[in-house]
N, C-alpha and C positions, 0 to 999 in steps of 0.2 A: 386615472392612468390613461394615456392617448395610444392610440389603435397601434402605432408603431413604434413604441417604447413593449408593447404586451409582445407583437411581433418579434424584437430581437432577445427578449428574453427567453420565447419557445425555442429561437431558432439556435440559442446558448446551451439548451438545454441537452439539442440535437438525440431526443429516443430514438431506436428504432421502432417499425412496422409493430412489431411485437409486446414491446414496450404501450407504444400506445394502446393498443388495443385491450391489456391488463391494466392499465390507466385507466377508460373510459370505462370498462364494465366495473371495476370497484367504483368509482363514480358513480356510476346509475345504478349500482345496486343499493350504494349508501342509499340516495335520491327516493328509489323507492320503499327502502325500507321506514325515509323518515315519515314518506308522505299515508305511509300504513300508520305508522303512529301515529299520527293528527287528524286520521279519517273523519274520525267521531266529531269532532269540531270541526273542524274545516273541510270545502267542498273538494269531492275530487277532480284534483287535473288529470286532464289527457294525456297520452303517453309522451305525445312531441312535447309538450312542457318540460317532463323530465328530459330530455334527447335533452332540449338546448342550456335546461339547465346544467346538464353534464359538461355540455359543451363550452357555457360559459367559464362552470369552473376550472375546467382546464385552463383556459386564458390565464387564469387569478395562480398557476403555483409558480409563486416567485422565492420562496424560502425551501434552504434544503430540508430540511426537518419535513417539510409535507411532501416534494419532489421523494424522498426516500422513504417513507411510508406508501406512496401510491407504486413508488416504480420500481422497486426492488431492494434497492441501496442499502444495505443495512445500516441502521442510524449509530450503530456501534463503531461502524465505518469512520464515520462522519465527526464523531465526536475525537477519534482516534487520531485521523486524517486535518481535519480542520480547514476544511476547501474555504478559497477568498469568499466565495459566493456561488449564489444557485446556478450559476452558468460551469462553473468547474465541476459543484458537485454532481452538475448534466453529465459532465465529460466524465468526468472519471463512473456515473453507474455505467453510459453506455461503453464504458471498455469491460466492465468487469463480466465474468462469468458464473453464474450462479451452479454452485455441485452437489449439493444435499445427498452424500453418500454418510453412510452412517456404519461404524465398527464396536461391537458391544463383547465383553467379557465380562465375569462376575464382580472384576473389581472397577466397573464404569462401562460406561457411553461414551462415544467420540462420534461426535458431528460436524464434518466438513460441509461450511457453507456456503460460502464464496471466494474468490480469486480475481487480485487484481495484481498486474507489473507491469514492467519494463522490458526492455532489452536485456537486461542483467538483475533485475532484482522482480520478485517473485513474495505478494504476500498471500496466505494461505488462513483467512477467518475461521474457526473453528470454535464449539463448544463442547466441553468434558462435563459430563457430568456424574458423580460420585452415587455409592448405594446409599438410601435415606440413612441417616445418622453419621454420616461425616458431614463436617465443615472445611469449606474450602475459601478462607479468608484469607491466607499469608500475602505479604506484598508480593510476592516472584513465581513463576513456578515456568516452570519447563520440562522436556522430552528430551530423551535421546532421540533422535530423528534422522530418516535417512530419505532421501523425494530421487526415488530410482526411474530413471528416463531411459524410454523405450531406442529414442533417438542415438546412432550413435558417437562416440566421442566422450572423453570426461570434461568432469566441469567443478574446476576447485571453488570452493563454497562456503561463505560465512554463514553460520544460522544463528538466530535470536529471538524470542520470545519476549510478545509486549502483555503485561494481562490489561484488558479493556475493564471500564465501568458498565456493567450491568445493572447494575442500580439494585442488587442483592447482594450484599458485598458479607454476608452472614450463613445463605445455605449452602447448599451441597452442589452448587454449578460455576462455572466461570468460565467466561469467554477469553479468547488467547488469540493473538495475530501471530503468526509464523512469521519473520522473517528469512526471506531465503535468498543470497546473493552471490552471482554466480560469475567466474570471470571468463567465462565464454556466453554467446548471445543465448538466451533461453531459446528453447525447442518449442518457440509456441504452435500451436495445431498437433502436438505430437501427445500420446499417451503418457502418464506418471503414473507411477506406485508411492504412494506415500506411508512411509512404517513409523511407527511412533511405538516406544517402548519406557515404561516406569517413568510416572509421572512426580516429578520432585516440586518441592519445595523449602522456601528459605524465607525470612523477613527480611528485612534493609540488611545490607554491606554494611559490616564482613560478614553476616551469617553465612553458614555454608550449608548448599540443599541434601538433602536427604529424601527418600524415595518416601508416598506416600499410598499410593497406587502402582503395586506390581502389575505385569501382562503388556499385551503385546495388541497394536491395536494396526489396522492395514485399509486402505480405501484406494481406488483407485480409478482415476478419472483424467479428461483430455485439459492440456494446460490451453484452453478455448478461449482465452481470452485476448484485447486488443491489445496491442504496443503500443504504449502510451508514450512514448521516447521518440524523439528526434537527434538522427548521428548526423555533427557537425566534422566533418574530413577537416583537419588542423594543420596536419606534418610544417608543428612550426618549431623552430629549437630553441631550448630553454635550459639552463644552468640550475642543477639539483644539488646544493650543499658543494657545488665546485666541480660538480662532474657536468660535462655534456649530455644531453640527452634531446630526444625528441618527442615532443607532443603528438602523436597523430591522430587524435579524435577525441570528442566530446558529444556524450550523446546525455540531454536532457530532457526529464519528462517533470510533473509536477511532484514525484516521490522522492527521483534521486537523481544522482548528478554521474556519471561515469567515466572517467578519463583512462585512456592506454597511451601509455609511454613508452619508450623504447632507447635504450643504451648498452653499450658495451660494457660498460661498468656499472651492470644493476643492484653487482655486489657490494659495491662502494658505497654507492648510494644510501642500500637499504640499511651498512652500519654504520653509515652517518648518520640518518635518520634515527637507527635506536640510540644510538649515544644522547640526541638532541631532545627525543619525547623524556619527558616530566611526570611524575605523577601529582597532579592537582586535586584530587580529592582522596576519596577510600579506595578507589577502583577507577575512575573514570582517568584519559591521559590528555595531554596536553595533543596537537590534530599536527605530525610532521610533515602533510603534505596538505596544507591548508588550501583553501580557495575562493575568491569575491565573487560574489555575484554582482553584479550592476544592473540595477532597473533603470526603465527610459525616465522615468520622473526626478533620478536624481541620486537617489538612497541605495545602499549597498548593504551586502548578509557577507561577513568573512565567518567561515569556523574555527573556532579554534578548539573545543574539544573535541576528541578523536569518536567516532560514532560511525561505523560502518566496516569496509574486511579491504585488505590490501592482500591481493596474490602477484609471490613473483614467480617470473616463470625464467628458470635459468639457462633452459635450453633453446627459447629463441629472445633472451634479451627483452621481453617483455612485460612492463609491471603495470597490472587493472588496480584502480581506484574506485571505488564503489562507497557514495557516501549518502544515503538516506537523507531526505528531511520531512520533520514534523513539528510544527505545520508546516504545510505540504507548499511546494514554489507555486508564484504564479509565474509560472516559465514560459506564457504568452507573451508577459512583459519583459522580458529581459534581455537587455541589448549587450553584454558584455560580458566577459569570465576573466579571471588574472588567476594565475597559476605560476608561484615564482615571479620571476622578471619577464613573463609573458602576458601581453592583454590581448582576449582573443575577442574581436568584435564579433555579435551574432550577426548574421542575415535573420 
């Protein structure tokens, strides 16, 4: 690999100060711990040998999988997430914030680990873990949940629950993504309470959850993480089911996509829209306010199942769009959005 091909993939990766520096010393501790094991047969090197051995192998991480084992990322993340490559999976650790606050009661453990979003969407890694002799295999499980912001103002909110692969899919733990999505800008740098209460569970649709773990679980920590979103200003108009309305913004990050609309007749709209959704499978709908995405190479992502939270808001005429995707955009590359009979080119 040539000097400046290793160069822009560091520079893809973009750590901080901080970062690095947890980097190189697991580095050089791996480094010396192996060169202790092989003392006995082979001679010892000097300390600068290790130094540039460290040094080298920093040049050498070009796969997420090793990038999130040295630099924080949880690989649970990643498997969840599904970054294009080690230059996004760079981007998206250095935005995240790492919170290791931990909530126990006699019926479990809850460990909040890290945090990553948007402008509007907010995901929250955590692990539950159960008192020995329960199992915690069902396909779904969720919380009643409430993420109380210090900041003031309300903020109407989708929440949802992904459970991740841990690769223990038979003991008493499980790892769970919070989704939390929000139709005002998150308070990032501002303190949160997060409450979580009776933890349920259900297998595949239609089952219906049931509690499995009563109590009451509370942590609370700064939403410290980067904005990973870029707001595109639109104010372009566009025809919704035959109403007027106006686009005014598009803000896109690799997680999710978030449009505000604006109409006098949001009432109209939204029961044209329920008239129009379907149901296509046991539970999932058919997406009434679908959207393309356009990459520069040619290729396009429209949605059409519905995945994500729409709030309307009746007192100023305003309706947020908030749609999730996994795997996750490369929204570096993307020259265009259609929205209705709108095509909105990026800068």
């Amino acid at each position: 690999m040539k000097a400046n091909q290793l160069k822009e993939q560091l520079e893809s990766l973009k750590p901080n100060e901080a970062h690095k520096e947890r980097l190189f010393r697991g580095i050089l501790r791996a480094s010396e711990s192996d060169a202790a094991r092989r003392r006995k047969s082979r001679p010892r090197r000097p300390l600068r040998s290790a130094v540039m051995t460290a040094a080298a192998m920093i040049c050498m991480i070009t796969t997420t999988a090793y990038a999130a084992a040295y630099m924080g990322l949880d690989v649970k993340w990643l498997n969840f997430l599904r970054p294009a490559d080690g230059g996004q999976a760079g981007y998206l650790e250095n935005g995240a914030y790492v919170v290791n606050q931990q909530a126990a009661n006699e019926n479990g453990t809850l460990d909040v680990k890290q945090i990553i979003g948007d402008s509007h969407l907010i995901y929250v890694l955590m692990d539950f873990t159960a008192p020995e002799g329960v199992r915690l295999s069902a396909e779904r499980y969720r919380f009643d949940t409430q993420l109380n912001f210090d900041a003031p103002g309300s903020h109407g909110a989708g929440i949802g629950y992904e459970v991740l692969d841990d690769g223990r899919p038979y003991d008493n733990k499980i790892s769970l993504a919070l989704s939390y999505q929000l139709s005002r800008q998150a308070p990032i740098g501002s303190p949160v309470t997060l409450q979580v209460r009776d933890l349920e569970e259900a297998a595949a649709l239609p089952d219906e959850f049931e509690t499995i773990a009563p109590g009451f679980w509370e942590t609370k920590f700064i939403l410290d993480y980067k904005n990973l979103s870029t707001t595109h200003s639109v104010q372009r108009k566009v025809s919704l089911y035959g109403h007027p309305a106006t686009l005014s913004s598009i803000s896109i990050s690799p997680i999710a996509v978030t449009l505000k609309v604006d109409s006098p007749q949001l009432r109209q709209i939204n029961e044209a829209a329920n008239l129009k959704q379907k149901e296509t499978a046991l539970n999932p709908y058919t997406d009434e306010y679908p959207i393309t995405i356009h990459y520069r190479d040619g290729t396009s992502k429209t949605t059409s199942v519905w995945k994500g939270t729409i709030v309307g808001d009746f007192l100023t005429d305003t309706l947020t769009i908030i749609k999730p995707f996994t795997p996750i955009l490369n929204d570096k590359e993307i020259e265009a959005v259609s929205f209705f009979d709108a095509y909105i080119p990026l800068d």
